[in-house]
C-alpha positions as a Markdown table, in Angstrom:
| # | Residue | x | y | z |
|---|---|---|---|---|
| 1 | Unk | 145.0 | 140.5 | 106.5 |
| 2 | Unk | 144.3 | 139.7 | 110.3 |
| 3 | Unk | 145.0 | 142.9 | 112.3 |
| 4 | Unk | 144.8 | 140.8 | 115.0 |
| 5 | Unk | 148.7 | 139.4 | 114.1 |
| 6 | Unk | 149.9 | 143.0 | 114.2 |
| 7 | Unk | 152.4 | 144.4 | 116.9 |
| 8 | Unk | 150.1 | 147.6 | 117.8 |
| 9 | Unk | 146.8 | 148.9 | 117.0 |
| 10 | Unk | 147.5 | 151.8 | 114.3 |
| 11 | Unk | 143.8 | 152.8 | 115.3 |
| 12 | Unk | 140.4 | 152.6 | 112.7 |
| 13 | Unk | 141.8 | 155.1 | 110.1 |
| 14 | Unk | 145.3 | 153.4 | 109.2 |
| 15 | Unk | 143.4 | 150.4 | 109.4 |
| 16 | Unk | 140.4 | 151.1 | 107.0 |
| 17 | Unk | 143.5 | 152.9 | 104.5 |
| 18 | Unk | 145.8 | 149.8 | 104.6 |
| 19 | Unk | 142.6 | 147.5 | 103.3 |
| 20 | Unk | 141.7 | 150.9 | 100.6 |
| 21 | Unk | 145.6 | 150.7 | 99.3 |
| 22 | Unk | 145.4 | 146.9 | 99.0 |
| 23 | Unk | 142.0 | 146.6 | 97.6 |
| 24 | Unk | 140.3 | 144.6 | 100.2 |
| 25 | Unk | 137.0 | 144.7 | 102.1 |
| 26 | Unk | 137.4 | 145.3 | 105.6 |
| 27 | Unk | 135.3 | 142.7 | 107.8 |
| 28 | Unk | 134.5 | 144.3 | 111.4 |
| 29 | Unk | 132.1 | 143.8 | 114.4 |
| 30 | Unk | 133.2 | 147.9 | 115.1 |
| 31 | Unk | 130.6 | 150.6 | 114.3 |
| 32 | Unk | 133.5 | 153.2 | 113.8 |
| 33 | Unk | 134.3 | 152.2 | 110.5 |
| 34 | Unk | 130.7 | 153.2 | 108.7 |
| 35 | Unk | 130.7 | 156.7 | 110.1 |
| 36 | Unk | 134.6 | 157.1 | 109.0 |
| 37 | Unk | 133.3 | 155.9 | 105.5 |
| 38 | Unk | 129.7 | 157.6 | 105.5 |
| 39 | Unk | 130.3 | 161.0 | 107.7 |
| 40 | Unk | 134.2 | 161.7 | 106.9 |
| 41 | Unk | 133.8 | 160.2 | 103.6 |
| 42 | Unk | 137.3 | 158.2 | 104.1 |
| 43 | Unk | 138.3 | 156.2 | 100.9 |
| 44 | Unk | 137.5 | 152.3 | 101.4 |
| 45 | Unk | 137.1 | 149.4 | 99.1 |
| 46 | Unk | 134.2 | 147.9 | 101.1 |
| 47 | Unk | 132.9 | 147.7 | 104.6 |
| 48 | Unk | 131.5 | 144.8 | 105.7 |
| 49 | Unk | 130.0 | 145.2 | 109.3 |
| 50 | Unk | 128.7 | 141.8 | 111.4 |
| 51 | Unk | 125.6 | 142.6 | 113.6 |
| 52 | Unk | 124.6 | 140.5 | 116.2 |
| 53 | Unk | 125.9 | 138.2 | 114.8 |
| 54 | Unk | 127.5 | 135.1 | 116.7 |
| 55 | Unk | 131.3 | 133.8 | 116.7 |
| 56 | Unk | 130.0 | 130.4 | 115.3 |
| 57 | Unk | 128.7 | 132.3 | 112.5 |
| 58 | Unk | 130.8 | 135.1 | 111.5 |
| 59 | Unk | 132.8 | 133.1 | 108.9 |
| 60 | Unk | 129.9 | 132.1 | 107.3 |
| 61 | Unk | 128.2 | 134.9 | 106.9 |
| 62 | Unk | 131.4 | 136.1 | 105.6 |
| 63 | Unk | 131.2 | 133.7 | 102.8 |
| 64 | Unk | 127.7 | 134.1 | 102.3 |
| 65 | Unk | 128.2 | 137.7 | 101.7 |
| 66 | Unk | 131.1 | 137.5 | 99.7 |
| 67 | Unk | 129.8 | 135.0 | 97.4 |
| 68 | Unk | 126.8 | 136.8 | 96.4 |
């Protein structure tokens, strides 16, 4: 799930619930979902934040991540 392909932006909560309800680990460059996870304690099925990390490399550092 791309949010990118959505009409709107339902903003970080709705997003970080919609991967929760369907069991997916959200992928983000945004700070803003750790501290709804770790300081609101917001349900998630995984949190996977890319730091300084470059566009060429995102997907597969993705991977990398994912397959360990």
């Amino acid at each position: 799930m791309w949010t990118g392909h959505w009409p709107e932006d339902p903003g970080d909560e709705e997003i970080l619930n919609r991967a929760h309800l369907e069991n997916r680990i959200l992928v983000t460059l945004d700070k803003d979902f750790g501290e709804l996870a770790i300081v609101k304690g917001t349900p998630h099925s995984g949190i996977i934040r890319l730091v300084s990390c470059s566009a060429r490399r995102q997907a597969a550092t993705c991977l990398l991540v994912l397959k360990q």
